[in-house]
KEKEGU-111989 format. One record per residue (C-alpha): residue number from 1; residue in three letters; z, y, x. Coordinates in Angstrom, 2 decimals, padded with zeros to 5 digits, m for minus. Example, Ala and Ser with C-alpha at 12.3 -4.5 7.8 and 13.67 -1.06 7.14 Angstrom:
BEGIN
    nr   rest        pz        py        px
     1    ala    007.80   m004.50    012.30
     2    ser    007.14   m001.06    013.67
***
This chain:
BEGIN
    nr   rest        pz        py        px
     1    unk    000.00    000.00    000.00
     2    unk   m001.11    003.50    001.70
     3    unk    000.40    005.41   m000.99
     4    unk    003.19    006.02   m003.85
     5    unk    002.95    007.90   m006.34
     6    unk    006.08    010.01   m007.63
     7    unk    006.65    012.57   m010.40
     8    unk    007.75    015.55   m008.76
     9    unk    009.29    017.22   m012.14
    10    unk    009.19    020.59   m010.42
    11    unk    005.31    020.57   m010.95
    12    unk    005.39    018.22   m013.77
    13    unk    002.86    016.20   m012.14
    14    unk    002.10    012.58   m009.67
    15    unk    002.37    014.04   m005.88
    16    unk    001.22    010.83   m003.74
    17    unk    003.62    009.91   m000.98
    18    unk    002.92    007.72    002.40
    19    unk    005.23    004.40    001.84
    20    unk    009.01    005.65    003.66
    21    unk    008.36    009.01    003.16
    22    unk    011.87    010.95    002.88
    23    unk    012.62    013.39    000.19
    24    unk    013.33    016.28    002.91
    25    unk    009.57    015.59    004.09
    26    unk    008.71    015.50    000.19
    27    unk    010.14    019.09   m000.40
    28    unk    008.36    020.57    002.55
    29    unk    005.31    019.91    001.21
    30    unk    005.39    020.21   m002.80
    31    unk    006.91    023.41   m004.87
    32    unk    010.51    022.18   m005.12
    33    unk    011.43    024.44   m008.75
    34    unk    014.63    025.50   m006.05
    35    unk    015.23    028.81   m006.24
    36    unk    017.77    028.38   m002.84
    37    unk    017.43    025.34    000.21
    38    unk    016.84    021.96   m001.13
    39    unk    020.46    019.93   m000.74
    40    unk    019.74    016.62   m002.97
    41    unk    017.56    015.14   m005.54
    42    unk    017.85    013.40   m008.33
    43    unk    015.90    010.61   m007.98
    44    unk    015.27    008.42   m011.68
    45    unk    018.12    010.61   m012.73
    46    unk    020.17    009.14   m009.74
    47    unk    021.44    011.17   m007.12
    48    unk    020.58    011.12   m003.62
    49    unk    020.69    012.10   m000.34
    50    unk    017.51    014.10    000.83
    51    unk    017.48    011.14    003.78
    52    unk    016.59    008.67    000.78
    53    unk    012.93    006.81    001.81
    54    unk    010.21    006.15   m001.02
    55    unk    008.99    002.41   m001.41
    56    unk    008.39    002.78   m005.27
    57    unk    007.47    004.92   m007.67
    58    unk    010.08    007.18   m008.70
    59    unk    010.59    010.46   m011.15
    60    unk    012.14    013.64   m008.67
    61    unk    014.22    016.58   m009.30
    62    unk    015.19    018.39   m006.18
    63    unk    018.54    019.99   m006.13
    64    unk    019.67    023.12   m004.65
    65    unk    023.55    024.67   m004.61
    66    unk    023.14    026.34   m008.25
    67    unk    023.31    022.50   m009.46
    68    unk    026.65    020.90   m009.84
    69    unk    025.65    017.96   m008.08
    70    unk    023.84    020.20   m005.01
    71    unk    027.22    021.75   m004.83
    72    unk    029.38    018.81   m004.36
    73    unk    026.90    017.60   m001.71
    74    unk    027.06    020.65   m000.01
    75    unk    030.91    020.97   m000.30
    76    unk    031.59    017.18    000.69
    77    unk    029.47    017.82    003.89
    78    unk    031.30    021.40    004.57
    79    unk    034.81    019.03    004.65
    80    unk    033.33    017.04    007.22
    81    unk    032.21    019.82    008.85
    82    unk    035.87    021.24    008.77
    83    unk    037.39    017.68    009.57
    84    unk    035.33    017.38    012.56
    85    unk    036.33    020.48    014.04
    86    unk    040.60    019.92    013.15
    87    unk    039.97    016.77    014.88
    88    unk    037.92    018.18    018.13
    89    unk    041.04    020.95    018.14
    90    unk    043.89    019.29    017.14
    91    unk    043.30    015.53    017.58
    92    unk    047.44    014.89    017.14
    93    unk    047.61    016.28    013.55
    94    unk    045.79    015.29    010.81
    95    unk    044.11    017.54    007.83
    96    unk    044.99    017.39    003.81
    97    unk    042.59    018.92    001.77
    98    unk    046.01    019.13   m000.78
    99    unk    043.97    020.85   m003.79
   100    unk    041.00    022.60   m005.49
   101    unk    041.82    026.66   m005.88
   102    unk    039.38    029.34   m007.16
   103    unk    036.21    029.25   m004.81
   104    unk    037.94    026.95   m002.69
   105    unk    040.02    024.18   m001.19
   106    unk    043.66    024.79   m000.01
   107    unk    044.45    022.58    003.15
   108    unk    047.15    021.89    005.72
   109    unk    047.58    020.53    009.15
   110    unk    050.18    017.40    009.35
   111    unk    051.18    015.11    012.42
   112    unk    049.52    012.38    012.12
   113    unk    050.64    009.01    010.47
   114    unk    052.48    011.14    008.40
   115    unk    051.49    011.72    004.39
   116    unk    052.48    014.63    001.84
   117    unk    056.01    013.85    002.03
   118    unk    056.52    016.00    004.87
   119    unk    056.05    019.18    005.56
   120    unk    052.94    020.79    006.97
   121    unk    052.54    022.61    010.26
   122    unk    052.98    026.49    009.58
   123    unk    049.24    027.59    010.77
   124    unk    048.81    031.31    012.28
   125    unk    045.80    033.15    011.76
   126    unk    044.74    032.26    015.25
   127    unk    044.61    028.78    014.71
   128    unk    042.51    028.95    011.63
   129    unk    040.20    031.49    013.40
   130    unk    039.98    028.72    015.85
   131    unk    038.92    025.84    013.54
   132    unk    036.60    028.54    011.62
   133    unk    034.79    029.06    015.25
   134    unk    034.44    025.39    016.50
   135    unk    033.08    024.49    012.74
   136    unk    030.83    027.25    013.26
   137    unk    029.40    026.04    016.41
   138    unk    029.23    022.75    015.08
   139    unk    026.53    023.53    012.41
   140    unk    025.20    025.47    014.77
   141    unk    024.43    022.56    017.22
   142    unk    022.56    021.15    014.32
   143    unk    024.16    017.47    014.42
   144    unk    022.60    014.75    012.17
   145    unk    025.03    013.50    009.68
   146    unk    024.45    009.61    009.94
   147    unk    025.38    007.60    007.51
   148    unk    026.08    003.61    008.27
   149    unk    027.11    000.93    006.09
   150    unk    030.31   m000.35    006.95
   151    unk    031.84   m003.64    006.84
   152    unk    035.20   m002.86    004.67
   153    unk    037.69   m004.36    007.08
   154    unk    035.50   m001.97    010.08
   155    unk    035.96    001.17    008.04
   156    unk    039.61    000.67    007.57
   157    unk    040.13    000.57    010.95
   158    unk    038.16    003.76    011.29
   159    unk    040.50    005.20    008.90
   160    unk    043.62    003.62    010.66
   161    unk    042.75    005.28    014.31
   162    unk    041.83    008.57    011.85
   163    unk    045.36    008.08    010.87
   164    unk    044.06    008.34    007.22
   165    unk    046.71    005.57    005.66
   166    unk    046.23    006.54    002.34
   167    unk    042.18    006.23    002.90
   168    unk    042.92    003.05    004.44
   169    unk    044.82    001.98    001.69
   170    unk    042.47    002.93   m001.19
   171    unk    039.29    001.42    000.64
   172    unk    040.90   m001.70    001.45
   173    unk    041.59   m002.52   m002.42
   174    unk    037.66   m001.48   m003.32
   175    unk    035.73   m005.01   m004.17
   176    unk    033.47   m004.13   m001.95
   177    unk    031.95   m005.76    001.44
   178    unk    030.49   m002.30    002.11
   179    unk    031.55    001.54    002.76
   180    unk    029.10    004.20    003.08
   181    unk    030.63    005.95    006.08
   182    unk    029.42    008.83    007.72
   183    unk    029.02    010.34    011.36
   184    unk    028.93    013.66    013.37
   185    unk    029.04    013.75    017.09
   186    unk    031.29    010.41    017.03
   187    unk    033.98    011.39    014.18
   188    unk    033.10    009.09    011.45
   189    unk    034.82    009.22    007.93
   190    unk    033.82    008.74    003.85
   191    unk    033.76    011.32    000.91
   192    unk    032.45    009.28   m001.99
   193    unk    029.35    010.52   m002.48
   194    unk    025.93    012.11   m001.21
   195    unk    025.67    014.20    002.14
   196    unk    023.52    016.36    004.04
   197    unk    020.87    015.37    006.20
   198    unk    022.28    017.52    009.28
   199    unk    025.24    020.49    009.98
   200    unk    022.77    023.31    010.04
   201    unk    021.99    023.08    006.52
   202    unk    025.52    024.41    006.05
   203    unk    024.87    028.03    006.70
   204    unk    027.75    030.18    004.30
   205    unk    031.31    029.48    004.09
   206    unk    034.40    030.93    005.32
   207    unk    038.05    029.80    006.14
   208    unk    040.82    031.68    006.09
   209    unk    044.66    031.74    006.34
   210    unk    046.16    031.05    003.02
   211    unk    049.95    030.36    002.08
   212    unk    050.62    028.37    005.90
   213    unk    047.23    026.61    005.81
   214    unk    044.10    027.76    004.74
   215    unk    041.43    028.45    002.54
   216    unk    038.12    026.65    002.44
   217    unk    035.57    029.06    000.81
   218    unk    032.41    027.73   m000.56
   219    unk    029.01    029.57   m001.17
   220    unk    029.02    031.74   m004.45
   221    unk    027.62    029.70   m007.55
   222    unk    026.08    032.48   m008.77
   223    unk    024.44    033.57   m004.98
   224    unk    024.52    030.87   m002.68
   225    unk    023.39    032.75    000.08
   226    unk    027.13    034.62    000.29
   227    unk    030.88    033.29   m000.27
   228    unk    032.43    033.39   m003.27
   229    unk    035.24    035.36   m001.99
   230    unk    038.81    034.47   m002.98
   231    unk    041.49    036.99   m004.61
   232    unk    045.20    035.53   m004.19
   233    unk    046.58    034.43   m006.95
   234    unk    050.47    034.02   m006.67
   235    unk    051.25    032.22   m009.59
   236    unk    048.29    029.83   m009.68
   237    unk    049.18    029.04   m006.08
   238    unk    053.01    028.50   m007.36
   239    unk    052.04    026.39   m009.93
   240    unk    050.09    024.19   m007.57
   241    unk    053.01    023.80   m004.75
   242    unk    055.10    023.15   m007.58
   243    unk    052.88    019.94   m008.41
   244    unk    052.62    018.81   m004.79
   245    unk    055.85    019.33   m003.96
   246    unk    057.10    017.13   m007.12
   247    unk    054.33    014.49   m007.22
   248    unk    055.42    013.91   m002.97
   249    unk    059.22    013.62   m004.12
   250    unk    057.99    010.43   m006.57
   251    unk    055.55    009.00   m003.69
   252    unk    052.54    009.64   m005.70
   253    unk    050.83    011.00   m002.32
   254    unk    047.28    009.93   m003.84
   255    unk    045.69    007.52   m005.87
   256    unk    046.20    004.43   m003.61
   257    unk    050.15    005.00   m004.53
   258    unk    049.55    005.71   m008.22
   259    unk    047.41    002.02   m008.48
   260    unk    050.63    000.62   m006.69
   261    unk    052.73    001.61   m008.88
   262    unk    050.60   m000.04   m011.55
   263    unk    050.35   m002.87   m009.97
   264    unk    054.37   m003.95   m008.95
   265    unk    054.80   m003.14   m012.90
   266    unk    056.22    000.63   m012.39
   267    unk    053.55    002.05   m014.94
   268    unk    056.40    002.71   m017.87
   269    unk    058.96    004.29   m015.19
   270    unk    055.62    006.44   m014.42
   271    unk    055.28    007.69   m017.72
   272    unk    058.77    008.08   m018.58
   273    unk    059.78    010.43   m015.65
   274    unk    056.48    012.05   m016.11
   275    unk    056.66    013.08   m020.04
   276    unk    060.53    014.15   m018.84
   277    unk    059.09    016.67   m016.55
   278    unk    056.71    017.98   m018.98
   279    unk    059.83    018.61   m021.49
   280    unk    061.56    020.24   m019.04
   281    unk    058.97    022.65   m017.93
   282    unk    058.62    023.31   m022.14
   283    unk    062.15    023.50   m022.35
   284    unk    061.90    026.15   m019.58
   285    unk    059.63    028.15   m021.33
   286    unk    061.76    028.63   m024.45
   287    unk    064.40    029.63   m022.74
   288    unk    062.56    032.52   m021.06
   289    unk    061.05    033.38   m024.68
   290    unk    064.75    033.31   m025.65
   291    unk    066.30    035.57   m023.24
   292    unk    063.19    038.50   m024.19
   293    unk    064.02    037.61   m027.77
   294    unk    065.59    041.18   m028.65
   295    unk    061.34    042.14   m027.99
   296    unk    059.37    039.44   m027.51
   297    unk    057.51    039.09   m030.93
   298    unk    054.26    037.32   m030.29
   299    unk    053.49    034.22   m027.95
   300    unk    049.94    033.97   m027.08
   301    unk    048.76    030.81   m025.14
   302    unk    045.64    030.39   m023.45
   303    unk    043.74    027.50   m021.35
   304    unk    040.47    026.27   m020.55
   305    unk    039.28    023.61   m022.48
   306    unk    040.79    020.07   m022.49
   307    unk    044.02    021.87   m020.75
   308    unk    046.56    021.11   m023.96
   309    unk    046.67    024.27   m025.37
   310    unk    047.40    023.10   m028.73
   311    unk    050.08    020.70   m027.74
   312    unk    051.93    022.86   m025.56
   313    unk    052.23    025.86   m028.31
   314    unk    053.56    022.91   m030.96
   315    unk    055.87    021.87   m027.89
   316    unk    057.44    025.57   m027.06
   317    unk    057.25    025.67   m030.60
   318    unk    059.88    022.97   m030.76
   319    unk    061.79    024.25   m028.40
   320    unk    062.31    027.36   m029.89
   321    unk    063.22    025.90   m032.84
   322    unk    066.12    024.24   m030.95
   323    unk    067.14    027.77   m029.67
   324    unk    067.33    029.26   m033.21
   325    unk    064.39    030.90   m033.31
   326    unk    061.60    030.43   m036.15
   327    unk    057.75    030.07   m034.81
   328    unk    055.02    030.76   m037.47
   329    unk    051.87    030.09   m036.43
   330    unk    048.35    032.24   m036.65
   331    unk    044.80    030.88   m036.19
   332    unk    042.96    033.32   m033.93
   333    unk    039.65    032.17   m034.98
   334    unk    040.38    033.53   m038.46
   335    unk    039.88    036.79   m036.90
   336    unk    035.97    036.71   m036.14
   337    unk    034.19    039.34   m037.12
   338    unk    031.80    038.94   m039.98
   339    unk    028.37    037.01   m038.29
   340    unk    026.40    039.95   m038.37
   341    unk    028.31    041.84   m036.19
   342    unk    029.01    039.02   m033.49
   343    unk    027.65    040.53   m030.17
   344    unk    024.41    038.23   m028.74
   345    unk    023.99    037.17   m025.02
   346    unk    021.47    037.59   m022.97
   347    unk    019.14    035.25   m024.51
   348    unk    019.73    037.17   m027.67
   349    unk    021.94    034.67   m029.33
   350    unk    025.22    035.14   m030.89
   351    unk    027.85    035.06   m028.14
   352    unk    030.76    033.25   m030.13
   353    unk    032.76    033.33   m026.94
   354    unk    033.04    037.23   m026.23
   355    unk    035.75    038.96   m027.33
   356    unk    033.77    041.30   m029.31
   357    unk    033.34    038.13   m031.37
   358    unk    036.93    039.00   m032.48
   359    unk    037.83    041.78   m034.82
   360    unk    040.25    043.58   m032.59
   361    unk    041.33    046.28   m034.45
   362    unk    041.69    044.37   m037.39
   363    unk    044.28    042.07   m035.99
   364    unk    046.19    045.01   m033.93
   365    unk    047.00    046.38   m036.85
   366    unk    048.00    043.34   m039.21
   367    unk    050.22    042.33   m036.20
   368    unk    051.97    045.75   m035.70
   369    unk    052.31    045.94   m039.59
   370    unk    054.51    042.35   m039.18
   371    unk    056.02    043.42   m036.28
   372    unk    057.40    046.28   m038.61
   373    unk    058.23    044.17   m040.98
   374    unk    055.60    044.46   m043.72
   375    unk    054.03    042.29   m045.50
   376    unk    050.60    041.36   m044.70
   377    unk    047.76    038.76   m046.22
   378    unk    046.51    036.39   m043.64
   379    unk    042.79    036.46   m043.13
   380    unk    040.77    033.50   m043.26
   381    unk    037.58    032.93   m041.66
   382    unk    034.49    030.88   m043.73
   383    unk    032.30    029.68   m041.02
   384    unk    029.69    028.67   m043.56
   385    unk    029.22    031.80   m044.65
   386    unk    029.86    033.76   m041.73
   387    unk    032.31    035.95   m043.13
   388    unk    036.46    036.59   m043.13
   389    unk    037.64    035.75   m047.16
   390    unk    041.00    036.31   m049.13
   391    unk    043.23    033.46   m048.04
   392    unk    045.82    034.04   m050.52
   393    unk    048.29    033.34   m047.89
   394    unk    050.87    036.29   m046.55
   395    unk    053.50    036.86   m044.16
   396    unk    056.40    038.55   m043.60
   397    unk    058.51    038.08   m040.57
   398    unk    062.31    037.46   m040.38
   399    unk    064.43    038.88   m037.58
   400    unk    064.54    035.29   m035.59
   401    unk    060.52    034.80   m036.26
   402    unk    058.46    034.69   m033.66
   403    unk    054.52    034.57   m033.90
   404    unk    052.29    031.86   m032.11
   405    unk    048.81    032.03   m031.32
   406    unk    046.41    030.47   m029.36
   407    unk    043.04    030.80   m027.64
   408    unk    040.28    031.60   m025.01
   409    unk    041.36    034.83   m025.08
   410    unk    044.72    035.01   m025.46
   411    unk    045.37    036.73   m021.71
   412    unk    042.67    039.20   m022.09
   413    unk    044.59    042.75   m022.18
   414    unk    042.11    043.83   m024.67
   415    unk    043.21    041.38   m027.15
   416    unk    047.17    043.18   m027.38
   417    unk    045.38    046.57   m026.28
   418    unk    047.05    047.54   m029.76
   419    unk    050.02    046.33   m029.15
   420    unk    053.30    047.52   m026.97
   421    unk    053.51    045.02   m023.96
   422    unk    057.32    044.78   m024.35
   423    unk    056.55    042.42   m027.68
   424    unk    054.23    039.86   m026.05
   425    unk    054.84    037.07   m023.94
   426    unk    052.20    035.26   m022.60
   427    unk    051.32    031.42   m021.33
   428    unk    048.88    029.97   m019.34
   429    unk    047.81    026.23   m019.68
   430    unk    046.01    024.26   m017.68
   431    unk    045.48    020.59   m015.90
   432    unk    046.18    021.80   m012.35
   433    unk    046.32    018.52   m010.75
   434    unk    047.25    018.37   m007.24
   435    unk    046.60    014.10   m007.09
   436    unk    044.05    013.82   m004.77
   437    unk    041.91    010.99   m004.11
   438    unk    043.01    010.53   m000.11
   439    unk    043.71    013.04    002.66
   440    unk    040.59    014.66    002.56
   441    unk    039.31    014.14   m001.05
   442    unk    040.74    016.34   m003.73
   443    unk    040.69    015.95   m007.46
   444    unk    038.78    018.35   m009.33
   445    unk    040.55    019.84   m011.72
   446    unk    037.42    020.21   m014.09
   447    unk    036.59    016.59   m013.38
   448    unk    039.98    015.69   m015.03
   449    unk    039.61    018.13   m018.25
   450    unk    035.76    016.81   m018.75
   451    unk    037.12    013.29   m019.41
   452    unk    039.98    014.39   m021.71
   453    unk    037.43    016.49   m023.35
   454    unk    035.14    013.53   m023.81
   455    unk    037.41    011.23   m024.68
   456    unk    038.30    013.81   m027.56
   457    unk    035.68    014.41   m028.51
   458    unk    034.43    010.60   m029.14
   459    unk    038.06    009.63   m031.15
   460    unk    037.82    012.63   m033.34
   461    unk    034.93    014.61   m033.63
   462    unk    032.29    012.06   m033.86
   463    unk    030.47    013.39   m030.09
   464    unk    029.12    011.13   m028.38
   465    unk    029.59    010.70   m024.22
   466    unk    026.11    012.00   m023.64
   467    unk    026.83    015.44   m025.23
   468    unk    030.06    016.22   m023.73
   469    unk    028.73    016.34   m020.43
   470    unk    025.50    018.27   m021.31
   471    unk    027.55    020.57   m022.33
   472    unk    030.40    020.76   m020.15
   473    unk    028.45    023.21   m017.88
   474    unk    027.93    025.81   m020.41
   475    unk    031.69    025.27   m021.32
   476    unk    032.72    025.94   m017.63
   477    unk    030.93    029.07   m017.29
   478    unk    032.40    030.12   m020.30
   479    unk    035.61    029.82   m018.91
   480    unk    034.74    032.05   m015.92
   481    unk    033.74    034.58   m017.87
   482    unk    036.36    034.48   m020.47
   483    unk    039.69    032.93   m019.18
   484    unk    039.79    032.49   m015.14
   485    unk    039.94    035.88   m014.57
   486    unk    043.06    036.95   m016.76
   487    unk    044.78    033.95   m015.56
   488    unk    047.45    035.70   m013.78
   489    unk    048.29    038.17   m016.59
   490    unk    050.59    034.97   m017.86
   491    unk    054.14    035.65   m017.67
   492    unk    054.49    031.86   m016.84
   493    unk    051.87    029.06   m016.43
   494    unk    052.03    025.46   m017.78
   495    unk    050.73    022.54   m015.57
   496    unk    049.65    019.96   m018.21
   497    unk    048.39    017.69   m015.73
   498    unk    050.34    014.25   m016.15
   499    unk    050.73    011.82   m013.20
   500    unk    049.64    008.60   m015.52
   501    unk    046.30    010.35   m017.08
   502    unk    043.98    008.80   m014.59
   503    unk    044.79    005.21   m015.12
   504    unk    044.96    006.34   m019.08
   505    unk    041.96    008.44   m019.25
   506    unk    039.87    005.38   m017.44
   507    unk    040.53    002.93   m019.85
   508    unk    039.46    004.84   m022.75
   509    unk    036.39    006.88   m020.80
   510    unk    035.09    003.87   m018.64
   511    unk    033.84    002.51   m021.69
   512    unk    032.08    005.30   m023.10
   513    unk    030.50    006.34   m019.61
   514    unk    028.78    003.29   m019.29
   515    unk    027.14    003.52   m022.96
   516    unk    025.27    006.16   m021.65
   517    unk    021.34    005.20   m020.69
   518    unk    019.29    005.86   m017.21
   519    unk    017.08    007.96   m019.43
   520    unk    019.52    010.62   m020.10
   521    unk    020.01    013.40   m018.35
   522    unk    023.78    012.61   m017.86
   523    unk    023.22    009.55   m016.57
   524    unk    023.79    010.83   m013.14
   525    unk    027.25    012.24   m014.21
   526    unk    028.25    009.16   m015.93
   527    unk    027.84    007.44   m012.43
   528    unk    029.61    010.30   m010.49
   529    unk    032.25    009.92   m013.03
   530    unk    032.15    005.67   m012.89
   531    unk    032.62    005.49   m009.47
   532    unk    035.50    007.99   m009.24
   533    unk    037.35    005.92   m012.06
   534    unk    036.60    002.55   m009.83
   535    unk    038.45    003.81   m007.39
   536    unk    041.72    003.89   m010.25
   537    unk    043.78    001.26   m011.69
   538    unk    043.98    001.50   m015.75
   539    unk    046.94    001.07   m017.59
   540    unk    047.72   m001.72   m019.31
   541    unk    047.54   m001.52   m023.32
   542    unk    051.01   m002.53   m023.61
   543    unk    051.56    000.85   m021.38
   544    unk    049.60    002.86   m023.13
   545    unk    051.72    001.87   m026.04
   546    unk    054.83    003.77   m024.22
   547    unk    053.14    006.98   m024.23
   548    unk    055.81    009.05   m026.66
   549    unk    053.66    010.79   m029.75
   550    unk    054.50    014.02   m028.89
   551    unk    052.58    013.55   m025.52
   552    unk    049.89    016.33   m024.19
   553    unk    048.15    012.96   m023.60
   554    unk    048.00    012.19   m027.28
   555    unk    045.88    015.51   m028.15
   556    unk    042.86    013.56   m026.54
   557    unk    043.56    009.77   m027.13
   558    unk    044.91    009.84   m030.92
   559    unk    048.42    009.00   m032.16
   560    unk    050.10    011.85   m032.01
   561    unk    052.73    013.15   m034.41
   562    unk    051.33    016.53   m034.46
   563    unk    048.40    017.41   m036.67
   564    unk    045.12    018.80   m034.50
***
């Protein structure tokens, strides 16, 4: 055979190929539809490394950073990059890439042998100008990023002499023979997934000093070509260290020690001491609402999707209750404007998601008229018709009531711009999970609210897998238009992330995800998302049956005593 032909959807046409011709040779020569440098491709809706060598026929997308899965190819590749040059500088410690921040990873320096039990090294900016020069000059001496496969027992002893134990640990349970394990200038590791061809295709980042560690910026999703930049955010960082801290007290340094605990039968302990945290932290919250109670009039929650922000308002709810105070709830999407007047995007359709979508003045003033004790009728918004109706329903607050609302925008100031700050008290949920996969492998955070969500969405709103994650990018960039940014307004953020929800979410997701056909255009995700949940145990039913009803957990997998 002296040629191949492929569909290069780009051009929406056959390109003919020479039998073991790359895709990085392919995208020199055909128009690639990439606005920025080619990274990957997805190759019959399969992702791939740009190294991959045509045999068959096949249908090509090329990938550049603006694509999720461009990004996390680029971003794997800049860790490497970044482990490489801790390990050429500091070859007795050993690096944790601990969790995912804004526009970046947070990471530490640790002896090494050691794991997130102890305490990091206390970096100076000198040190992480250091490791930000040698990774520099290592994408500048444009090595080739070779990747091998790798007898299992052979990797783990690469991972042993790394001094990754937890990597060691994880890899050794896989059923594999195999590891995909990767190479520059003799440091060899694995990152679950595609790579770059060579280091000088990573051309923007930045690292900086960052709470003891650093800061690993990536490229700007909007503009690869510059770094997203990163604005400290004290209480988000907090709330992270907080997680870490607690989730190294109970051992659970990683995955590998979350599957152990499954498998020596410690899965109900798990739960228990988990869901007891969680209680505490709402507990915690009520008594801060409690102490402002003499002003505090209005509770507004707000989360990204999938973080539990109906659950934890029902929860502080509770709590108040137990304090003496009296919660009423209020539906903020009662309080659209009428359809006509919705703002529209750029594309000229109705932009549900703005806050202009909300009648602002409208609910200013019914809340100031409760908060001076009046009497007001609740709206109530007819989505069919596009319009706000009579509901019939008023309101009149007591001394000890306290109002409860939740949404997207609940932290936007132009939401209470009505309002005198002194009344409002203000929560921030979300599934900051600080689990990571090994030493170098963090958990996404939107990884973990995407199966939630699609679990969710398949018990109780009849959406099927396939949707979910077509739509989950349009949902994310909601959220940084609409909630990342007012984040820090909270008087006090929530973690809802749970230590057990991996081993829970995979038994209900893993199913699903595999319903989903090579023909779809999520088919790719679906085996991102398979291969990270092969790498966790799942709970046992009879486990799952110890999961109390009052759970965050229960929002997304049914059984819960409150009513969604």
């Amino acid at each position: 055979m002296d040629r191949i032909d492929v569909f290069c959807e780009s051009v929406g046409q056959m390109v003919a190929c020479a039998p073991g011709e790359s895709l990085m040779d392919l995208s020199k020569r055909v128009e690639t539809g990439c606005k920025f440098p080619v990274v990957a491709a997805l190759v019959d809706n399969m992702l791939k490394e740009l190294s991959f060598k045509i045999y068959t026929s096949h249908t090509v997308q090329f990938l550049d950073y603006t694509h999720s899965d461009g990004r996390r190819t680029y971003n794997r590749s800049l860790s490497m990059v970044l482990q490489k040059a801790v390990v050429d500088l500091f070859p007795e410690y050993q690096l944790f890439l601990e969790y995912n921040l804004p526009n970046g990873l947070y990471g530490v320096l640790r002896k090494k042998g050691e794991d997130k039990s102890s305490e990091p090294i206390t970096l100076k900016a000198e040190h992480v100008q250091a490791i930000k020069a040698r990774m520099s000059e290592i994408i500048a001496e444009d090595f080739p990023i070779v990747k091998t496969k790798t007898l299992n027992s052979q990797a783990c002893e690469i991972f042993e002499r790394n001094g990754q134990l937890q990597k060691g640990r994880l890899v050794s349970n896989m059923e594999k023979f195999f590891v995909s394990v990767y190479s520059i200038d003799g440091y060899s590791d694995t990152f679950y997934g595609p790579m770059l061809e060579r280091t000088s295709q990573i051309d923007v980042f930045d690292l900086i000093p960052y709470s003891g560690g650093f800061c690993l910026q990536s490229p700007s999703m909007s503009n690869p070509l510059q770094v997203a930049g990163y604005k400290y955010q004290d209480k988000l960082s907090s709330v992270f260290k907080e997680n870490s801290r607690w989730c190294a007290i109970l051992g659970a340094n990683g995955i590998s020690a979350v599957n152990q605990a499954i498998r020596i039968g410690r899965a109900k302990d798990m739960i228990a001491i988990a869901e007891a945290l969680h209680e505490r932290k709402y507990a915690e919250i009520a008594d801060k609402i409690y102490q402002r109670r003499d002003s505090v009039k209005l509770v507004l929650i707000a989360g990204p999707s999938s973080s539990g922000k109906t659950t934890t308002s029902k929860r502080i709810a509770l709590q108040c209750k137990v304090l003496g105070l009296n919660p009423k709830v209020i539906a903020m999407d009662d309080y659209f404007v009428d359809r006509e007047h919705t703002p529209r995007d750029e594309k000229g359709e109705y932009d549900f998601e703005s806050i202009y979508a909300m009648d602002l003045d409208f609910l200013g003033k019914q809340l100031n008229d409760l908060f001076q004790g009046k009497e007001v009728e609740l709206p109530k918004f007819d989505f069919i018709q596009g319009k706000r109706v009579s509901s019939g329903v008023f309101m009149k607050l007591q001394e000890s009531d306290v109002l409860i609302m939740e949404g997207i925008h609940a932290l936007n100031p132009e939401l209470t711009k009505h309002i005198e700050s002194e009344k409002v008290f203000r929560v921030y949920a979300s599934a900051l999970t600080t689990l990571s996969i090994d030493e170098n492998n963090a958990i996404s955070t939107a990884d973990t609210r995407m199966l939630r969500r699609m679990v969710r969405d398949n018990l109780t709103r009849g959406i099927v897998p396939e949707q979910t994650i077509l739509r989950w990018q349009s949902v994310r960039a909601g959220e940084e238009k609409n909630i990342f940014p007012y984040q820090e307004n909270a008087d006090v953020m929530f973690n809802s992330s749970i230590l057990f929800e991996l081993p829970l979410l995979k038994y209900y997701a893993e199913p699903l995800l595999k319903k989903i056909p090579p023909l779809s255009k999520a088919y790719a995700e679906s085996v991102r998302m398979l291969k990270f949940l092969s790498l966790v145990l799942p709970l046992d039913p009879a486990d799952v049956a110890h999961i109390p009803p009052t759970s965050v957990m229960r929002e997304f997998i049914g059984g819960s005593t409150f009513t969604y």
